[in-house]
N, C-alpha and C positions, 0 to 999 in steps of 0.2 A: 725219620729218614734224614741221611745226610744233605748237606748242600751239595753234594757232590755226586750223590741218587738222584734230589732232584733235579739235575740238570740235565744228568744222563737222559732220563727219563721225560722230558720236556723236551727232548730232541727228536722225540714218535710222537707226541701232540699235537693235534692242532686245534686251534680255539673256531675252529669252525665245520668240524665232521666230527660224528658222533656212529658208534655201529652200535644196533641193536637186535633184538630178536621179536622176529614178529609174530604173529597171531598162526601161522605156518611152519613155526619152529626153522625159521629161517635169518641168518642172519644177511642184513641189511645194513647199505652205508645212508646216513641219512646226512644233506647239510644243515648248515643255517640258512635261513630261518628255518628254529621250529616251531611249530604249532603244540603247544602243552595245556594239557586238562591241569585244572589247580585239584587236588583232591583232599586237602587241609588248609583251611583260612591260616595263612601265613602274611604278615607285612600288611601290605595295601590289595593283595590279593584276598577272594572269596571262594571257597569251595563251587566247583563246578562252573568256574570263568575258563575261558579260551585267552590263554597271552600267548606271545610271540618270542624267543627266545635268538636275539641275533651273535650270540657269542658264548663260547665254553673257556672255563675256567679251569684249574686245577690247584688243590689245597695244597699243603705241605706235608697233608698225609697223605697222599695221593688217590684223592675222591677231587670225582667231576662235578662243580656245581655248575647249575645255572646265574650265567650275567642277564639281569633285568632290571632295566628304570632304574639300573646305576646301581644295582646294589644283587650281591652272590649267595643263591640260594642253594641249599642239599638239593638233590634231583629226588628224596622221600617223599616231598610235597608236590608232585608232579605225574600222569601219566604225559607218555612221548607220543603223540598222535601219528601213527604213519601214514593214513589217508585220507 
């Protein structure tokens, strides 16, 4: 992706809403904070911990990771808790 894609493209972003699809086949806007199930020991995290997730990221290939404890994870190693 160009620098010129991604900036486009960072212009619909924001580092603090995320939409997903819920358990209803519904899509949902969800904010920060989220609430995320860890579902692979990654970092300093453990399979099946509850973290809090206060900020979205975006790569340069345009995948959303999770900002935590300072440091940006794939969203593979996470379910998105909606309630």
């Amino acid at each position: 992706m160009s620098n010129k894609e991604l900036i486009e493209l960072l212009k619909s972003c924001s580092p603090n809403i995320i939409y997903v699809v819920n358990e209803e086949n519904r899509i949902i806007k969800l904010k920060t904070p989220l609430k995320l199930k860890v579902i692979a020991d990654i970092g300093d995290f453990r399979k099946n911990q509850i973290v809090k997730c206060n900020e979205l990221k975006i790569t340069t290939w345009a995948r959303i990771v999770f900002h935590l404890d300072g440091k940006n994870y794939h969203t593979y190693y996470f379910d998105i808790l909606t309630k």
